[in-house]
C-alpha positions as CSV (number, residue, x, y, z in Angstrom):
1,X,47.0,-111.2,-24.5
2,X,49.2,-113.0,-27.0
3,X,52.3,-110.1,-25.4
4,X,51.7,-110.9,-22.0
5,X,51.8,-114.4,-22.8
6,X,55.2,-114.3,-24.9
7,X,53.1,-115.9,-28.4
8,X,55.2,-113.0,-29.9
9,X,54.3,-114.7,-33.5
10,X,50.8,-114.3,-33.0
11,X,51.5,-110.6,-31.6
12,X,52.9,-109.6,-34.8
13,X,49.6,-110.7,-36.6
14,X,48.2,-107.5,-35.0
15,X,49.4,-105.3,-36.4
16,X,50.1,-104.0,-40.3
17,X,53.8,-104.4,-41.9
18,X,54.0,-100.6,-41.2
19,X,52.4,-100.5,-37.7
20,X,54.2,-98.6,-34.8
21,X,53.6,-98.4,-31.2
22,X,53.9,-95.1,-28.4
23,X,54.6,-96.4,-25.0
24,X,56.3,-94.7,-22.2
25,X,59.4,-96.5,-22.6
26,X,59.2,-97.1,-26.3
27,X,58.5,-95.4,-29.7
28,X,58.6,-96.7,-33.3
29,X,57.7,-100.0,-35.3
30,X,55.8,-102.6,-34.6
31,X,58.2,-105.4,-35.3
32,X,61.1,-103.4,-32.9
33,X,58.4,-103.8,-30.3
34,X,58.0,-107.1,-30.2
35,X,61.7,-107.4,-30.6
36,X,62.2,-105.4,-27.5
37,X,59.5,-107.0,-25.7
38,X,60.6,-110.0,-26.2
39,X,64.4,-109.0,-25.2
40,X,62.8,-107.8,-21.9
41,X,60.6,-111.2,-21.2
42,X,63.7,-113.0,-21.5
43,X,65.7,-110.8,-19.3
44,X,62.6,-111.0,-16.8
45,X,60.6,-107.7,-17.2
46,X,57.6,-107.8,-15.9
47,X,55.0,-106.0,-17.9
48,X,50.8,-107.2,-18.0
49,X,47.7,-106.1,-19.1
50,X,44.3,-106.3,-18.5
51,X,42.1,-105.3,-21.1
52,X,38.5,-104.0,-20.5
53,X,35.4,-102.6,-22.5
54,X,36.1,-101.1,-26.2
55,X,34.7,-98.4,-28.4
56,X,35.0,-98.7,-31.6
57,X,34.5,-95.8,-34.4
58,X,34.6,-97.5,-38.4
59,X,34.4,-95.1,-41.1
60,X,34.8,-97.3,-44.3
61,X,38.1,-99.1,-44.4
62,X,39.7,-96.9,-41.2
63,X,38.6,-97.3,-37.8
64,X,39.5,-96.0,-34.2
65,X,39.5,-98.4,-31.1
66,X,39.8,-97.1,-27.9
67,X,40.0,-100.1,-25.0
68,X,40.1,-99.5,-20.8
69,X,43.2,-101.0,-19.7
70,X,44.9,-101.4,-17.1
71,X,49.0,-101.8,-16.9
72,X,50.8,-103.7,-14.1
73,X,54.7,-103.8,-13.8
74,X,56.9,-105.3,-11.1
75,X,60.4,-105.1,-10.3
76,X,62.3,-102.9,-7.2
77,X,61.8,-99.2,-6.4
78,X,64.6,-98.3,-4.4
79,X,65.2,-101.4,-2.9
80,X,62.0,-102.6,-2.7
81,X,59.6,-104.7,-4.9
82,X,56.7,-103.1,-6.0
83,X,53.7,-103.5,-8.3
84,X,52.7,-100.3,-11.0
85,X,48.8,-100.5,-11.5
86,X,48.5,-97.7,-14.2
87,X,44.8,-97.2,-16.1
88,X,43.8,-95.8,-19.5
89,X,43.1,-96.4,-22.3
90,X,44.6,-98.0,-25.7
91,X,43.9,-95.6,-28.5
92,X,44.5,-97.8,-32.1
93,X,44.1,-96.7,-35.2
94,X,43.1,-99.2,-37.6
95,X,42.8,-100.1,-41.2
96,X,41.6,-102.6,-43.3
97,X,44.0,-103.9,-46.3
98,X,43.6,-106.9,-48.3
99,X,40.6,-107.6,-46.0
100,X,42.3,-107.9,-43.2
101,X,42.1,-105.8,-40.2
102,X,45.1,-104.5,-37.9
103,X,46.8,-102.1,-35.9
104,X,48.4,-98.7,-37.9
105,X,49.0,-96.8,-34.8
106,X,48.9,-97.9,-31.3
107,X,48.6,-94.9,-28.6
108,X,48.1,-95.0,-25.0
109,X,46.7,-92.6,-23.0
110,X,47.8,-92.9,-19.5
111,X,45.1,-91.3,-16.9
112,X,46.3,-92.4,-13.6
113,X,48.4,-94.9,-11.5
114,X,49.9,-95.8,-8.1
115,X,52.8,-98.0,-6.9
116,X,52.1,-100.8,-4.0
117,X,55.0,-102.9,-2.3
118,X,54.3,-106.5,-2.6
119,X,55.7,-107.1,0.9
120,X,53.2,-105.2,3.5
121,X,55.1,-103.1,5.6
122,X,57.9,-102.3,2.8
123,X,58.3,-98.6,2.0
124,X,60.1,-97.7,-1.0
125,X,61.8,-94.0,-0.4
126,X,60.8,-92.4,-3.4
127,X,62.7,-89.0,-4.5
128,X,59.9,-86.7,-4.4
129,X,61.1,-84.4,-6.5
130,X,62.1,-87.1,-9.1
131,X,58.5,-88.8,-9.1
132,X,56.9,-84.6,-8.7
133,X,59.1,-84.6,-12.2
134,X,56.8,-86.9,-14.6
135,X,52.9,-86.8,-15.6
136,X,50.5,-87.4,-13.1
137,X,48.9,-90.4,-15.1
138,X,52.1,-92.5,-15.4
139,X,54.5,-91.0,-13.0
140,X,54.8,-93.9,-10.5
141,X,55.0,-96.5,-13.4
142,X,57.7,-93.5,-15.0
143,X,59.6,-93.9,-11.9
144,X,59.9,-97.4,-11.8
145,X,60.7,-97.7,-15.7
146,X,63.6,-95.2,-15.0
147,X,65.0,-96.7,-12.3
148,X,65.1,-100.0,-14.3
149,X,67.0,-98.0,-17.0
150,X,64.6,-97.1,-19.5
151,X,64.2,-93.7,-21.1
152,X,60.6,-92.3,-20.5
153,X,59.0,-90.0,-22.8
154,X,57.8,-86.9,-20.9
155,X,54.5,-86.2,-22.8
156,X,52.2,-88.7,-23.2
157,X,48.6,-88.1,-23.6
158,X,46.9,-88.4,-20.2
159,X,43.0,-87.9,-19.2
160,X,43.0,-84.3,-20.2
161,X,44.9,-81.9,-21.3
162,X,46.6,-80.6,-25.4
163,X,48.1,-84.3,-25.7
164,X,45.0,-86.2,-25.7
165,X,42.8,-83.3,-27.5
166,X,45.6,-83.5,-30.3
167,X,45.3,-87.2,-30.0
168,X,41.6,-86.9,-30.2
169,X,42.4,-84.6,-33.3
170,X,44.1,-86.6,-35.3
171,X,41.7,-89.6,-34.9
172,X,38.8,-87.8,-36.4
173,X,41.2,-86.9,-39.3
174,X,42.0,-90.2,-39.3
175,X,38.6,-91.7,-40.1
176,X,37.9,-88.8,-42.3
177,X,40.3,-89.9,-44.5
């Protein structure tokens, strides 16, 4: 909430000095997320979330959170402006220091999107074989971020598949210690 809404100060209180964050477009610390955010909110990027039901797994001072969510971008496709709905699911690893909890590791997983013009009747012409080229779960919202000029990591964890059983993986080691 407090990134959609630019409270980038209270942003930062989610996460732990050493906190990073895996997103499509971006990879590495906390703090140089919220600084790029916060570059992209002022150029007029257009990134929200909705947040839905949570799961939460504590083992002592570690925990694992995993919340439906939903991702909506705007800005032009090809000449046309167009809305990114992309669904899955934040996968956070959490610990708790000094009594406080926050985010260590913040890990979507991308399970499936689609890309709507906002003006009816408007039809993007997407480069099949450009939009064939990323993961199902995050392709449409890959092509956008692309054509906006940002770089796309090509292996994200989506619904199933290695990436989110390694994913999986690592969070049980995680709360084992």
């Amino acid at each position: 909430m407090w990134r959609d809404a630019g409270d980038w100060a209270r942003f930062a209180t989610v996460w732990h000095d050493d906190g990073a964050m895996m997103a499509t477009w971006f990879q590495g610390p906390a703090a140089e997320f919220i600084a790029v955010s916060r570059a992209g909110w002022d150029r007029g990027v257009s990134i929200l979330h909705f947040l839905g039901g949570t799961s939460v797994d504590v083992a002592g001072t570690r925990a694992v959170a995993q919340t439906k969510m939903m991702i909506s971008q705007r800005a032009e496709v090809e000449g046309v402006l167009c809305d990114v709905v992309c669904t899955g699911r934040f996968y956070d690893f959490f610990e708790r220091r000094d009594g406080r909890w926050a985010i260590v590791l913040r890990q979507p997983i991308y399970e499936k999107d689609r890309l709507d013009p906002v003006t009816p009747g408007a039809v993007p012409q997407l480069d099949r074989d450009r939009l064939a080229s990323y993961p199902a779960g995050y392709r449409h919202l890959a092509y956008l971020q692309t054509g906006i000029g940002y770089d796309v990591k090509p292996d994200m964890p989506g619904l199933t598949g290695p990436g989110v059983e390694a994913l999986y993986a690592r969070g049980a080691a995680w709360l084992a210690g």
